[in-house]
Residue frames as qw, qx, qy, qz and C-alpha x, y, z in Angstrom:
[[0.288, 0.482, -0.266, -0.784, -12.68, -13.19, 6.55],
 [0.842, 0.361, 0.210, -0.341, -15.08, -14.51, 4.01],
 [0.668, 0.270, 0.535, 0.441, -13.40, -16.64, 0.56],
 [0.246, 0.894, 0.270, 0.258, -14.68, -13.64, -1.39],
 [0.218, -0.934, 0.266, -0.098, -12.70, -10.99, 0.84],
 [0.569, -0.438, 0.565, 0.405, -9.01, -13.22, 0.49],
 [0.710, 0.370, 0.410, 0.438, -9.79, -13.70, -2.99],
 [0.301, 0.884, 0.163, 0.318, -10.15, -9.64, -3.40],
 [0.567, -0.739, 0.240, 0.271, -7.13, -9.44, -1.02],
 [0.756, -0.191, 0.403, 0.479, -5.10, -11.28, -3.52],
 [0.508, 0.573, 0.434, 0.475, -5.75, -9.76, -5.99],
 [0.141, -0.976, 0.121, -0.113, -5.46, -6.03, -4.31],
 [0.679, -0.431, 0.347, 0.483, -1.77, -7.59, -3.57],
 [0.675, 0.276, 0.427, 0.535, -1.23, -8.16, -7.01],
 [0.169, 0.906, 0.273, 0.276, -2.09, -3.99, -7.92],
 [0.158, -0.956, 0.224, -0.108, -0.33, -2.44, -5.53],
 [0.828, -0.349, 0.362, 0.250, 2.68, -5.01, -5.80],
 [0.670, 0.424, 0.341, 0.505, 3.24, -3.76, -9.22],
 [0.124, 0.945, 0.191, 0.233, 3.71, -0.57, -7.90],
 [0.554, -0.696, 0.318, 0.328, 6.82, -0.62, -6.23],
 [0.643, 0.219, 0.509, 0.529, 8.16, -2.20, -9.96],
 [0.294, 0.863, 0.184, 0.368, 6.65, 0.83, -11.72],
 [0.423, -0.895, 0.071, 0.126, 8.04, 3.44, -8.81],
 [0.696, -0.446, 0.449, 0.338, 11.69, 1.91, -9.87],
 [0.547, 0.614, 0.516, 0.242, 11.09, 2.24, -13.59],
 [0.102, 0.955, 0.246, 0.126, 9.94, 5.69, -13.20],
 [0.568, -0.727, 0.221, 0.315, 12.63, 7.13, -10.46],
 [0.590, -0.219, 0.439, 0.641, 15.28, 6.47, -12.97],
 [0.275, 0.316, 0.412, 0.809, 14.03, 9.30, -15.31],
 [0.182, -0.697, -0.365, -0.590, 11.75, 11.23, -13.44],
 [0.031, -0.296, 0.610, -0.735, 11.77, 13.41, -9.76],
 [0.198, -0.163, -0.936, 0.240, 9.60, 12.10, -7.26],
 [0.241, 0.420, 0.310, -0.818, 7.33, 14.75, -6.82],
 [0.388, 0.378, -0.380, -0.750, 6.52, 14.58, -10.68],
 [0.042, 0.032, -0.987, -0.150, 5.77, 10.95, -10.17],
 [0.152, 0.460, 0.739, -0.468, 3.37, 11.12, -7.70],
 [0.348, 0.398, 0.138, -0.838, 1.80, 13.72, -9.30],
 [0.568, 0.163, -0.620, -0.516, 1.10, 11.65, -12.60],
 [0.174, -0.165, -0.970, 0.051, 0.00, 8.99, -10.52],
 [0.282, 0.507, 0.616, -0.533, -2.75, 10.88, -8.50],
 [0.030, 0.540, -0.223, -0.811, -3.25, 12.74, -11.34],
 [0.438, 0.208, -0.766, -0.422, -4.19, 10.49, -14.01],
 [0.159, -0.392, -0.885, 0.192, -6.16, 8.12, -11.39],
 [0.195, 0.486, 0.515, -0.678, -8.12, 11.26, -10.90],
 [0.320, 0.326, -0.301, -0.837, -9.04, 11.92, -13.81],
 [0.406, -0.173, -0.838, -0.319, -10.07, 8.04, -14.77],
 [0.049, -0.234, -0.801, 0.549, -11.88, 8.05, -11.45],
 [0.203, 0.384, 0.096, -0.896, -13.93, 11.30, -12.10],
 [0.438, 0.274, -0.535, -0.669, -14.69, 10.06, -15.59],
 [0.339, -0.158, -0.927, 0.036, -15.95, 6.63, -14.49],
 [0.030, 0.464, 0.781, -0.417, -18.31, 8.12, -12.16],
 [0.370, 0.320, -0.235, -0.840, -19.55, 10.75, -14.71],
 [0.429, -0.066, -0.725, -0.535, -20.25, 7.59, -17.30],
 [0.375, -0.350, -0.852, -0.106, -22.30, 5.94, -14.42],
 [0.215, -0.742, -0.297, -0.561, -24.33, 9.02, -13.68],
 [0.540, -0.755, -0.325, 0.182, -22.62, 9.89, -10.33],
 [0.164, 0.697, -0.289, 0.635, -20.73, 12.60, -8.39],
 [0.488, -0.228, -0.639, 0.550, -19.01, 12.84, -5.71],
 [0.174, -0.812, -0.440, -0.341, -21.02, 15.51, -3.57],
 [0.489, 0.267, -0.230, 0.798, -18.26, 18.12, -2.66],
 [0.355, -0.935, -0.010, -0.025, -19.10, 20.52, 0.75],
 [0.035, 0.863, -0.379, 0.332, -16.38, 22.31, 2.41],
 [0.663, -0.394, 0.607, -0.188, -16.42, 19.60, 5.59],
 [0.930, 0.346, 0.122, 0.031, -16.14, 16.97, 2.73],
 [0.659, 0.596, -0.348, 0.299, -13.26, 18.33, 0.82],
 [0.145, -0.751, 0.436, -0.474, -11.35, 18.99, 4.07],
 [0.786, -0.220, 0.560, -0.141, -11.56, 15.06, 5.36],
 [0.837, 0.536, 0.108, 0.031, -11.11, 14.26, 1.76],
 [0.592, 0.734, -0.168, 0.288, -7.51, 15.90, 2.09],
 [0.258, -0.635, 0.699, -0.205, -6.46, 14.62, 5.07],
 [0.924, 0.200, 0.291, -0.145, -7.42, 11.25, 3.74],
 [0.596, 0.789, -0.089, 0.117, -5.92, 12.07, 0.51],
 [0.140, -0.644, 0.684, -0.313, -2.10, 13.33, 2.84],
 [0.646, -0.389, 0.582, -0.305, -2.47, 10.35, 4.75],
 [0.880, 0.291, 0.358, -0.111, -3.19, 7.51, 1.99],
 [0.741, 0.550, 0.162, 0.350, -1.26, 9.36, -1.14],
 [0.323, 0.856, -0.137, 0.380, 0.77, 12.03, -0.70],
 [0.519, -0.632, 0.569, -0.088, 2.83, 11.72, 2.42],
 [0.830, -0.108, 0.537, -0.108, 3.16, 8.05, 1.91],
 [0.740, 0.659, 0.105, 0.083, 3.48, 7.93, -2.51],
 [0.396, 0.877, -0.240, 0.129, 6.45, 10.32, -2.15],
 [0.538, -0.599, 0.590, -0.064, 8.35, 8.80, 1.03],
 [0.832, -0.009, 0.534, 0.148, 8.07, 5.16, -0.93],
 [0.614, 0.726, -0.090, 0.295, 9.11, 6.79, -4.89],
 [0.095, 0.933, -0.336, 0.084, 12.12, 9.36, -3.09],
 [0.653, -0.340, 0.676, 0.046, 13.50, 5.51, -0.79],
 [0.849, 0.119, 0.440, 0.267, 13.54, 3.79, -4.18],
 [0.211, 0.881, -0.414, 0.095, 16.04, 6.72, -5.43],
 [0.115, -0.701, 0.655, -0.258, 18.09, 4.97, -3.06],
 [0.439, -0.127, 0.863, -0.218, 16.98, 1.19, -2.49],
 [0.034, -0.036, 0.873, 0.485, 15.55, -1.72, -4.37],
 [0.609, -0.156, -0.409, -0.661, 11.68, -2.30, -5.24],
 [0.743, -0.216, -0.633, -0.005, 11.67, -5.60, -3.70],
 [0.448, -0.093, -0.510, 0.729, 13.20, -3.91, -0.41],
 [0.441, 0.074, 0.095, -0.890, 10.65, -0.79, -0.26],
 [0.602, -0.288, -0.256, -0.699, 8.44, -3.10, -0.40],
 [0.618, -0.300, -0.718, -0.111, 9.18, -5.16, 2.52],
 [0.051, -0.156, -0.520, 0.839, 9.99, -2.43, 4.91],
 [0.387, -0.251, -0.049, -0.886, 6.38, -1.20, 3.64],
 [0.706, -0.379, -0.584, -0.128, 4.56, -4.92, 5.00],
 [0.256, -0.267, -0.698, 0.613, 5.37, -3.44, 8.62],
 [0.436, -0.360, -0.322, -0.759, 2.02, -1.52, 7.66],
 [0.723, -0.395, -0.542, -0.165, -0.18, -4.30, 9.92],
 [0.634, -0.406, -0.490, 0.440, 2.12, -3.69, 12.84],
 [0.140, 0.157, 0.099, 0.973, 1.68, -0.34, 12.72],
 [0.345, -0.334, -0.445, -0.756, -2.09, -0.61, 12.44],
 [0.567, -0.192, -0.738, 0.311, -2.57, -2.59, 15.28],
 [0.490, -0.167, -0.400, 0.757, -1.54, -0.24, 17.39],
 [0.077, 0.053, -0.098, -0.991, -3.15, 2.58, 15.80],
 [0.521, -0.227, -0.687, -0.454, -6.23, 0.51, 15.18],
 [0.511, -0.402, -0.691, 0.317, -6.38, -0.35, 19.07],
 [0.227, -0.154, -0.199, 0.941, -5.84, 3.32, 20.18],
 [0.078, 0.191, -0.264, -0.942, -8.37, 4.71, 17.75],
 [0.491, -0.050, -0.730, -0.473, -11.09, 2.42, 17.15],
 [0.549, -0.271, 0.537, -0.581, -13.60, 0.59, 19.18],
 [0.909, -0.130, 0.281, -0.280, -13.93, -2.55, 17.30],
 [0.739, 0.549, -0.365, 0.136, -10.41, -2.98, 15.92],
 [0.513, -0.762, 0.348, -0.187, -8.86, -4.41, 19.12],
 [0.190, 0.530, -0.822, -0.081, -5.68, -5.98, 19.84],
 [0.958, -0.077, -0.009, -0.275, -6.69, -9.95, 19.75],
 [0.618, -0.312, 0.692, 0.204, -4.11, -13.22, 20.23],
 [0.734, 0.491, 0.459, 0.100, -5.33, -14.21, 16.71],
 [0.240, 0.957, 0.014, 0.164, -3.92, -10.53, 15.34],
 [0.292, -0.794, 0.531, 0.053, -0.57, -10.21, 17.79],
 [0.728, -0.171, 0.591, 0.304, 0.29, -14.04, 16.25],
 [0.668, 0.605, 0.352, 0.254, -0.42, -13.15, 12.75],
 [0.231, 0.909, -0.302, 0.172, 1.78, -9.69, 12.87],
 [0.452, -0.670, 0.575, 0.129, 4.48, -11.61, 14.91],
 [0.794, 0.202, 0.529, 0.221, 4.45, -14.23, 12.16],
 [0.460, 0.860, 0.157, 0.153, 4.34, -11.56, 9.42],
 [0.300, -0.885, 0.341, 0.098, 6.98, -9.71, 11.32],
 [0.792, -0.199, 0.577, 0.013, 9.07, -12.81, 11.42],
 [0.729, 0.429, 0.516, 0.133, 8.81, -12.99, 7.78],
 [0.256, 0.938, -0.143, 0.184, 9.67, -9.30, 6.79],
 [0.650, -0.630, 0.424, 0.029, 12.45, -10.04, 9.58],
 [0.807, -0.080, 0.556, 0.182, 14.04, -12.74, 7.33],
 [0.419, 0.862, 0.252, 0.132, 12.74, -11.21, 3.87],
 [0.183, 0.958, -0.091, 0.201, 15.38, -8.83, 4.70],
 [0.895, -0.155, -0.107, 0.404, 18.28, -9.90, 6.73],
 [0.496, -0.700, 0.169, 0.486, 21.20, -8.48, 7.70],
 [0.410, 0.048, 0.473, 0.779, 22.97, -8.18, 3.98],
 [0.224, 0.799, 0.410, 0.378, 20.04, -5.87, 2.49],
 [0.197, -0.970, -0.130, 0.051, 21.67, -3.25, 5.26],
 [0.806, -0.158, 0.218, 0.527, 25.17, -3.88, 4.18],
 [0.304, -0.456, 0.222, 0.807, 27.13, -1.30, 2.10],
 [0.007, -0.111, -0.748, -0.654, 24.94, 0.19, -0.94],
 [0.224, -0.604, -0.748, -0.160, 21.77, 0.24, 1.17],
 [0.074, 0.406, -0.130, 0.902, 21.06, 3.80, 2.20],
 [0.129, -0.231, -0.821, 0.506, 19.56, 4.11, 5.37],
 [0.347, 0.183, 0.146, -0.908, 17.56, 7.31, 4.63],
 [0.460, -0.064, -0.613, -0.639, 15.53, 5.24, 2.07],
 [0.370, -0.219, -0.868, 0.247, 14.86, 2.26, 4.56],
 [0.095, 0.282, 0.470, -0.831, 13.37, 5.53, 6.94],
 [0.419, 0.216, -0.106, -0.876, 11.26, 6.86, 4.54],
 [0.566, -0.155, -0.621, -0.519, 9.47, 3.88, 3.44],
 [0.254, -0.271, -0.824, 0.427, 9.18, 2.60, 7.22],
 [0.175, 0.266, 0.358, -0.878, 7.64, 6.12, 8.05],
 [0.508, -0.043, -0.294, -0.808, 5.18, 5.74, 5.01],
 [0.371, -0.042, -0.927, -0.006, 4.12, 2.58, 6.52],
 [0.178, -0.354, -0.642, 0.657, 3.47, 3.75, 9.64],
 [0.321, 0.109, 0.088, -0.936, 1.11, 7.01, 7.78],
 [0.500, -0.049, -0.800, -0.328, -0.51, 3.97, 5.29],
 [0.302, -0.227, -0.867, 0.324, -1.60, 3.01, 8.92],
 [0.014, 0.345, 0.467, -0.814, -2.80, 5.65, 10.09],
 [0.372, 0.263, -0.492, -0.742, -4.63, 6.46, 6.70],
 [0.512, -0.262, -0.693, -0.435, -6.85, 3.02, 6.77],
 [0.084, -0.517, -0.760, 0.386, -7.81, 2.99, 10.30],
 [0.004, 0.337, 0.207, -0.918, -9.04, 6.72, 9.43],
 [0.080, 0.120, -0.798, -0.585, -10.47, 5.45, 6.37],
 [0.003, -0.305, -0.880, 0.364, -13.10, 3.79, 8.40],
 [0.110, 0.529, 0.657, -0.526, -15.09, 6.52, 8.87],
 [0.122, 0.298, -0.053, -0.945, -15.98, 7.01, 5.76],
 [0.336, 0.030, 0.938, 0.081, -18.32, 4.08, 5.53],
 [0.258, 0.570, 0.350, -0.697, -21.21, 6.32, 4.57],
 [0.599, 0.649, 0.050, -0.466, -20.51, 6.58, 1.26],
 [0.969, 0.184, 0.116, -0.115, -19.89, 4.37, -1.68],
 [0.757, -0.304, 0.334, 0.471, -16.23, 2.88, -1.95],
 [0.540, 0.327, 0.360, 0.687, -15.68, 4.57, -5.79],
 [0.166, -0.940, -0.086, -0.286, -16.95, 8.15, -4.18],
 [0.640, -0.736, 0.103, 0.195, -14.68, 7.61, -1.60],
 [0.866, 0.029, 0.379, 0.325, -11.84, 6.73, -3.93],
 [0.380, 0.511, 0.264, 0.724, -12.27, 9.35, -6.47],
 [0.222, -0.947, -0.188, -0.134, -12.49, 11.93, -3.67],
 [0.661, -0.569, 0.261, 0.413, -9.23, 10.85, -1.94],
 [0.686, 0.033, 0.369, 0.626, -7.35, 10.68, -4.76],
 [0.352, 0.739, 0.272, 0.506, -9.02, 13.51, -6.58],
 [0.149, -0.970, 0.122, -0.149, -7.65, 15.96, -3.48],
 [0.850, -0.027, 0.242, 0.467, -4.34, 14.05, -3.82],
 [0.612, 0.067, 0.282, 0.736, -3.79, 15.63, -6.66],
 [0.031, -0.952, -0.197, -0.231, -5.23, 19.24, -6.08],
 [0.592, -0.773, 0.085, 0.213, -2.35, 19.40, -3.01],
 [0.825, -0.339, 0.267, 0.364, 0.06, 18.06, -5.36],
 [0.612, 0.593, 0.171, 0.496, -0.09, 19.84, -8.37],
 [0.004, 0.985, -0.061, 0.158, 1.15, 23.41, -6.93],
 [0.643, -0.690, 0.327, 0.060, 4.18, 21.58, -5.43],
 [0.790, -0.045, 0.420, 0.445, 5.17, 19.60, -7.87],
 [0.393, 0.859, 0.233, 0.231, 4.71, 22.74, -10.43],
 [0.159, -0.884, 0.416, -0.143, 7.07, 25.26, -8.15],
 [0.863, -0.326, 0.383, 0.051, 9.15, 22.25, -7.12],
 [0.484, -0.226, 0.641, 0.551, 10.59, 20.61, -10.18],
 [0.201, 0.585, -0.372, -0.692, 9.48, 22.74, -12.87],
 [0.686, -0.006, 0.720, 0.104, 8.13, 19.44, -14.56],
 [0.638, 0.750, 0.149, -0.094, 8.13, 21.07, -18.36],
 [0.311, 0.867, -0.389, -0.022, 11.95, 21.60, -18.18],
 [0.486, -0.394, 0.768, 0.138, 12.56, 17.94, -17.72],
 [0.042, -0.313, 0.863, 0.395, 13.24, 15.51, -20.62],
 [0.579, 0.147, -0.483, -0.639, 11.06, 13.64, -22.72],
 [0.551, -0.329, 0.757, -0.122, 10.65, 10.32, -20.77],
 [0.153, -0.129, 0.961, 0.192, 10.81, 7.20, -22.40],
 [0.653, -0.090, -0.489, -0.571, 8.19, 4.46, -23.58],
 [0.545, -0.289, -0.766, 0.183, 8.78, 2.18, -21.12],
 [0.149, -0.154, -0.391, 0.895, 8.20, 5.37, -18.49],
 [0.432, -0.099, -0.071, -0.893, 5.29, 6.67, -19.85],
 [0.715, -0.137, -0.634, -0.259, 3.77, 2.96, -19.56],
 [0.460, -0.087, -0.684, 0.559, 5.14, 2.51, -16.50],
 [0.093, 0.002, 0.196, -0.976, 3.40, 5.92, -15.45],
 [0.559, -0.125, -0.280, -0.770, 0.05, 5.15, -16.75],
 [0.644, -0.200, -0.738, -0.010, -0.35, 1.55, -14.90],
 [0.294, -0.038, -0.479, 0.826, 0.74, 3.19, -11.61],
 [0.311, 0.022, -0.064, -0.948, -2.02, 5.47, -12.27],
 [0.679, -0.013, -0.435, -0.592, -4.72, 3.38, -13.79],
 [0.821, -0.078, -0.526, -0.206, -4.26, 0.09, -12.17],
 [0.582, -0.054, -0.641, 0.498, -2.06, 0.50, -9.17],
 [0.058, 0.059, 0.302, -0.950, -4.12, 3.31, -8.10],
 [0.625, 0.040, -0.056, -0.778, -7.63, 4.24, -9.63],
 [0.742, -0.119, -0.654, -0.090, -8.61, -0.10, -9.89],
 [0.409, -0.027, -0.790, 0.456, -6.54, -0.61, -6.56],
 [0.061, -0.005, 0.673, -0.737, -8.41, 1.64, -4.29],
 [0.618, -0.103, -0.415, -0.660, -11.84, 0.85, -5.74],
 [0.789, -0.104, -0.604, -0.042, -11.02, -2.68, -4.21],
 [0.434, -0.077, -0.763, 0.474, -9.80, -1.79, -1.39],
 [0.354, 0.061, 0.456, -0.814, -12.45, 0.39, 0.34],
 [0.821, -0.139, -0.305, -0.462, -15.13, -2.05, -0.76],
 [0.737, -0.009, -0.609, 0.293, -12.48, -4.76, 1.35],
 [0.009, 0.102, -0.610, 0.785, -12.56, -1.94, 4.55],
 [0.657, -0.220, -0.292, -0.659, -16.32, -2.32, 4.43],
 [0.907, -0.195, -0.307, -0.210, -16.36, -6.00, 4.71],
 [0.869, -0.163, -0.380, 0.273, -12.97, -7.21, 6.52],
 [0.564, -0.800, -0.137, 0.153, -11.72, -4.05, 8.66],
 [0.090, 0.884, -0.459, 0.030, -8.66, -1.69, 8.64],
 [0.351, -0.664, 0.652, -0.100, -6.75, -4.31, 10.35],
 [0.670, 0.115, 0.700, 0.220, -7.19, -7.58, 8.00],
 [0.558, 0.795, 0.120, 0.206, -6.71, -5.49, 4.86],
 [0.033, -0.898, 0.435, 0.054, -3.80, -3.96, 5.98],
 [0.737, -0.260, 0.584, 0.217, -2.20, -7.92, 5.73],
 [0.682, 0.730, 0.019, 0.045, -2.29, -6.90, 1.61],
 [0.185, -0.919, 0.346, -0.038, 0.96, -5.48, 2.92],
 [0.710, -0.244, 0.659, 0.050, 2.52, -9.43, 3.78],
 [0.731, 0.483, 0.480, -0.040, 1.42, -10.11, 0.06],
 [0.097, 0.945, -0.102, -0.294, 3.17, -7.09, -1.30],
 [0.128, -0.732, 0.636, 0.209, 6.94, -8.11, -1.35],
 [0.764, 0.242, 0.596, -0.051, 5.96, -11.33, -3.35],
 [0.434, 0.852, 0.291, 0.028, 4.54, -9.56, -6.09],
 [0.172, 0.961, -0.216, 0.000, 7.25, -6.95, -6.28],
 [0.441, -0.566, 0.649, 0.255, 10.27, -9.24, -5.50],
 [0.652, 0.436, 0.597, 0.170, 9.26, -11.93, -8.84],
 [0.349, 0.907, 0.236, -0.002, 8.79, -8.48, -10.62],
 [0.165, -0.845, 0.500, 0.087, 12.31, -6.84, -9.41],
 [0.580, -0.306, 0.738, 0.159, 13.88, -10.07, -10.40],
 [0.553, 0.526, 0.608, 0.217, 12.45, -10.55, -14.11],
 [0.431, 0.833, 0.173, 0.301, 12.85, -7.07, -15.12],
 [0.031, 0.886, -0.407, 0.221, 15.87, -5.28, -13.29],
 [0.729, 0.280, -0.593, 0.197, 17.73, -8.10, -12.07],
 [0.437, -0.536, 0.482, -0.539, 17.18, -7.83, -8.26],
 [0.333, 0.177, -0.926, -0.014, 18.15, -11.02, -6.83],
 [0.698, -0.483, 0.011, -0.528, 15.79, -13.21, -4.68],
 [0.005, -0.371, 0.882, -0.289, 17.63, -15.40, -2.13],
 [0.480, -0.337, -0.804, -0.102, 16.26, -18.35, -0.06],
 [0.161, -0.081, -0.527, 0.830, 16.06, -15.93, 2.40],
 [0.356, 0.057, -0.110, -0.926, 13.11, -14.82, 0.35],
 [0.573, -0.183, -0.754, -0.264, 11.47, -18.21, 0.34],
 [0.466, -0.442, -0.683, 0.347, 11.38, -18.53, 3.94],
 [0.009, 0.133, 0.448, -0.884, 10.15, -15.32, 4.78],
 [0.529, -0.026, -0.424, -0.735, 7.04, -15.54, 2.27],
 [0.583, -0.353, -0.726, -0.091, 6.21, -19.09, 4.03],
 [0.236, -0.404, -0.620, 0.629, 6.14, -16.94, 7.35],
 [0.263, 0.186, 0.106, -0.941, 4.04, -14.26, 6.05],
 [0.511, -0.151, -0.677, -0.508, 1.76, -16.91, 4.44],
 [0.448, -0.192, -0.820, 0.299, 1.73, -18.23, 7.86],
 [0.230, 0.310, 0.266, -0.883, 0.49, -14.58, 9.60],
 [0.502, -0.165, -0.451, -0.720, -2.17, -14.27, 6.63],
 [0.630, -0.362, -0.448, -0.521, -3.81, -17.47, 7.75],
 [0.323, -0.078, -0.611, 0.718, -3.51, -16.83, 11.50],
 [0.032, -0.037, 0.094, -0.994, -5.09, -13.46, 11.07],
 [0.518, -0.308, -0.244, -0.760, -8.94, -14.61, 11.66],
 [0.518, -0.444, 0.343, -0.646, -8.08, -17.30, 14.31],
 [0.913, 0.101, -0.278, -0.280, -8.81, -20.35, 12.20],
 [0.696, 0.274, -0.642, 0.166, -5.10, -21.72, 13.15],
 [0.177, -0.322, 0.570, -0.735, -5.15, -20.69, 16.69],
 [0.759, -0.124, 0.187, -0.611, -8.69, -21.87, 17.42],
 [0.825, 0.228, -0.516, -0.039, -7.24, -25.23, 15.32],
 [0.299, 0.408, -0.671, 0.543, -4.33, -25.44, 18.28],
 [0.382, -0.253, 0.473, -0.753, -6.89, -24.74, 21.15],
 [0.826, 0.079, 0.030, -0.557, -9.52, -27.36, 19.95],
 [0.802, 0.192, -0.547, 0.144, -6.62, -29.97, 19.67],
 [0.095, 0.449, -0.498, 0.735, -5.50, -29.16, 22.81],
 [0.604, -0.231, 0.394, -0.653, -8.48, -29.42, 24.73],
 [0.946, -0.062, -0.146, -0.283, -9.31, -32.73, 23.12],
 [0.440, 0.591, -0.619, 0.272, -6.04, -33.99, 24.15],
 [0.100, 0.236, -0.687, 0.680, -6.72, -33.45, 27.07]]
């Protein structure tokens, strides 16, 4: 991958790392259904309204909206509510490193489904490195007494849809990354509002906070409507399967965050799995491999 396409990696970490913080915020005054919904919800609207002011539309057919809302299932809804309902029940900084087994997910699905997202040596070292890293990142105490297994499932399974959701992503290179965006998201929250309406009845819950409504609107605005701008302009250029490493980047971002504002602890366990997922990142185009092979040969 280019400079340009790691720099808008990091920075797509940094968005959707703050979203596991918000998710933990929220959860503690609001049901999960009613999250999501204000999250798609509010990103669709800023989405919609951003391509009004710069004189576009998304150009809605039947076959459109219908890919647009298994997109939409696959990216946000399936995936939004599994990771909000696990941090009912587990920490931020934990939902978000069972979510960095995204890449090793994709992989698979990416090989299966694709024709130029095959499995390479360069790719199997960088998820075994990443792996390695979540592997540590978590240990054996995060499953100890207090850690609820169901959560741990549910964010593993959204991982695995999150996969399945950007290799499908692909094919919607046709049309411009902030169409795409404000389509997914905008049939996000068509699916969700009738559910979350009959669901939890969201007018006959409490008033939420300030720090909840803030929390609610970043999620929205910046960990959503900003984040996926950047990232389907980043499947364009660097592929389902080196964007999905944002994932490795993730549990940084949210572990610094869980530690500064709710007191989640960070161990040294957490140091040495970050220097193995730094290590996968820069595997994941080859450079360190090809380094190994080209010392090798001259060695010899």
């Amino acid at each position: 991958m280019s400079v340009r396409n790691w720099t808008s990696l990091l920075f797509l970490s940094l968005l959707w790392g703050g979203s596991f913080f918000f998710y933990k915020v929220l959860v503690a005054e609001l049901p999960p259904l009613t999250i999501v919904m204000g999250r798609v919800g509010i990103a669709a609207i800023a989405l919609n309204l951003g391509l009004w002011a710069a004189g576009r539309r998304v150009h809605w057919t039947w076959t459109l909206a219908k890919r647009f809302a298994l997109l939409g299932l696959l990216n946000n809804v399936i995936p939004f509510i599994l990771i909000c309902w696990g941090e009912t029940r587990i920490t931020s900084g934990l939902a978000s490193i069972l979510n960095a087994t995204t890449p090793i997910f994709l992989v698979m699905v990416a090989h299966v489904l694709t024709r130029d997202e095959k499995l390479s040596a360069a790719k199997i070292a960088a998820v075994v490195l990443g792996f390695a890293g979540v592997a540590v990142l978590v240990g054996p105490a995060s499953f100890a007494a207090g850690q609820q297994v169901g959560g741990e499932l549910a964010v593993l399974v959204a991982a695995c849809t999150y996969a399945f959701g950007a290799t499908y992503g692909k094919t919607f290179n046709g049309l411009p990354p902030i169409e795409i965006a404000t389509g997914q998201i905008t049939a996000a929250a068509v699916m969700m509002l009738p559910v979350t309406l009959v669901a939890d009845r969201p007018w006959t819950l409490a008033m939420p906070s300030a720090a909840a409504w803030a929390s609610l609107l970043a999620i929205a605005l910046v960990s959503t409507a900003l984040a996926y701008v950047v990232f389907y302009r980043l499947i364009v250029t660097a592929g389902a399967t080196n964007i999905s490493l944002v994932t490795f980047l993730l549990p940084i971002n949210a572990l610094w965050l869980g530690a500064a504002f709710l007191g989640e602890p960070v161990t040294m366990q957490a140091v040495a799995g970050m220097a193995l997922i730094g290590a996968g990142l820069a595997a994941i185009d080859g450079r360190i491999m090809r380094l190994f092979v080209s010392r090798g040969a001259r060695s010899a």
